[in-house]
C-alpha positions in Angstrom: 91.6 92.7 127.7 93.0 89.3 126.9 90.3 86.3 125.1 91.5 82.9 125.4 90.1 80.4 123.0 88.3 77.4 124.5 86.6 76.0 121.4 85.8 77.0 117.5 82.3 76.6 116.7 82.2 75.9 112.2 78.6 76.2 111.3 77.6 74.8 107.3 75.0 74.1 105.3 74.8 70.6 103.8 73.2 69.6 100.4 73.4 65.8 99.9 71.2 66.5 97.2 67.7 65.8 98.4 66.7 69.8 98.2 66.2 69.5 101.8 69.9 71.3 103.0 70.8 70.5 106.7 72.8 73.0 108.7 75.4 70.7 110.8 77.6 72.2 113.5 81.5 70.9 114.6 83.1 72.1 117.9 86.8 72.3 117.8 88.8 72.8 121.0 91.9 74.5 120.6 94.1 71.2 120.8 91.7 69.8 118.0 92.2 72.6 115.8 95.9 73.0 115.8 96.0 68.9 115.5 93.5 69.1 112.3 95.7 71.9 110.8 98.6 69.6 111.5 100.4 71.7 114.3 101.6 71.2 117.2 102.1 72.8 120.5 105.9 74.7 120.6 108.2 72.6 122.4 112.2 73.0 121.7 111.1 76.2 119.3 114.0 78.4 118.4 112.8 81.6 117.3 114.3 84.1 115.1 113.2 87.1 116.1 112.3 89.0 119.5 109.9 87.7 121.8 108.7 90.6 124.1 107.1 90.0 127.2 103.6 92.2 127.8 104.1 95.2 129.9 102.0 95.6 132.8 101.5 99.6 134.2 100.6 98.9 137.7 98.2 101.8 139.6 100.9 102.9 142.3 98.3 103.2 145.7 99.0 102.1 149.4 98.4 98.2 148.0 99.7 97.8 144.5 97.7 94.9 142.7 99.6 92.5 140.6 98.0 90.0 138.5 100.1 87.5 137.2 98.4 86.0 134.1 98.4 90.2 132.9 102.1 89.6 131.7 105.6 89.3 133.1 106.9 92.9 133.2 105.7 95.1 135.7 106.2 99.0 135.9 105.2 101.5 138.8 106.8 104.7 139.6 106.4 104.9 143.8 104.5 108.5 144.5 105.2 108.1 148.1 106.4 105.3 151.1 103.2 104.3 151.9 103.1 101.3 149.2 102.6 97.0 149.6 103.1 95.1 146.4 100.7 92.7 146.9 101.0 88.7 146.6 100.4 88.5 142.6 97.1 86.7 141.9 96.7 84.3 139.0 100.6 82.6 139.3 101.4 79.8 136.8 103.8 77.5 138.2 107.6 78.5 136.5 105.8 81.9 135.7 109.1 84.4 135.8 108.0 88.2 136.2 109.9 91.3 136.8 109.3 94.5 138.3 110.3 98.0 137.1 110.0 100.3 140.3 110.7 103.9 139.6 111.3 106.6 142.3 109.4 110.0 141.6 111.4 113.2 140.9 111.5 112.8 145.0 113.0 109.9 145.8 113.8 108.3 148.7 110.3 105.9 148.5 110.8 102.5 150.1 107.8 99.6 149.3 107.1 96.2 151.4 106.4 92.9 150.0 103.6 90.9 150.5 104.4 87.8 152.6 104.8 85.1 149.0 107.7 87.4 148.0 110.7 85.3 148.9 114.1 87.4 149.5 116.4 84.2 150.7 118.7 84.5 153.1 120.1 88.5 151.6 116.6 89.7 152.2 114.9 92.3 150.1 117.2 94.4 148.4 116.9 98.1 148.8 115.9 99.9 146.9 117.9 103.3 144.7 116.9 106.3 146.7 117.9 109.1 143.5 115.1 110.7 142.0 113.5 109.3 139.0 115.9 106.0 139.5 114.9 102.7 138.3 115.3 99.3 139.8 114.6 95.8 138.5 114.0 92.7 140.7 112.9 89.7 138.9 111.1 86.6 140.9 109.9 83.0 139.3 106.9 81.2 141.2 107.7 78.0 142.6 103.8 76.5 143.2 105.2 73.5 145.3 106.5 76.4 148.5 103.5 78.8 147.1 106.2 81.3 147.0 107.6 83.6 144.2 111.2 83.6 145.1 113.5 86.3 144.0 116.4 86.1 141.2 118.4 89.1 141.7 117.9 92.4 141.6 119.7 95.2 139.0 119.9 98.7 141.0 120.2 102.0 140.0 119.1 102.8 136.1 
C-alpha cells in the first residue's frame, strides 16, 4: 500500500484573550508545505548514498499484471509458457522499469509481450532457457508514441 499526500490539514485552538477560544483550521498542499518549511522540490540533487528502486513481485499467471506507479523493478519466476506480460498500467512519461524473469527449475519457458512493449528493429530478445536462469530487460515509456520501448536486455544470470 502506497499514500500520497494531497494536503495537511493543522487544526488550533486560538485565545486572543476574550475567554471565548476559536478553533481555526489551515490546509496545506504538499507544494505549500515544503515552500513554508523553506524546501524545495529536488532538481540537480546529488545524493550520497544508495537510492533503491521498489521491488515489485509480480503473480506469474497466463496474463501477468504490471502496474507501473508500483515501482520500477519487476520480478517473476515463469512456472510455465503459457504467460503475456501485460501493457503496464499507470505509466509516467520517462518512467524507466525493469524486469527480472526467472526460469523455474524447468526451464525452457518463453513469455509474449503485450502490444506497448517496443523491441525496435532486433525484436524481443529471447529469453535464457537453463533452469532457474535469470534475465533482465529494461524499457523507459515514451508517452508521446504510447509505447514503452526497450533499452537492452542482460541474458543469462
Amino acid at each position: 500500500m502506497s499514500t500520497t499526500l494531497t494536503s495537511l490539514v493543522l487544526k488550533a485552538v486560538l485565545d486572543d484573550g476574550s475567554g471565548f477560544p476559536a478553533e481555526s483550521e489551515i490546509v496545506l498542499t504538499p507544494a505549500a508545505l515544503l515552500a513554508a518549511l523553506g524546501g524545495a522540490p529536488l532538481a540537480g540533487a546529488t545524493f550520497t548514498g544508495q537510492v533503491s528502486p521498489a521491488v515489485v513481485a509480480l503473480t506469474f499467471g497466463s496474463n501477468i499484471a504490471v502496474v507501473a506507479s508500483e515501482g520500477n523493478d519487476f520480478r517473476v519466476t515463469l512456472t510455465s509458457s503459457a504467460a503475456t506480460i501485460e501493457n503496464p498500467s499507470s505509466p509516467t512519461d520517462g518512467q524507466q522499469i525493469k524486469f527480472q524473469i526467472t526460469q523455474d527449475a524447468t526451464g525452457s519457458r518463453t513469455v509474449t509481450w503485450g502490444a506497448i512493449y517496443d523491441f525496435g528493429t532486433a525484436g524481443a530478445p529471447a529469453l535464457s532457457t537453463a533452469a532457474n536462469a535469470t534475465d533482465i530487460i529494461g524499457f523507459v515509456y515514451n508517452a508521446a508514441k504510447s509505447k514503452w520501448m526497450c533499452l537492452g536486455s542482460a541474458l543469462g544470470f
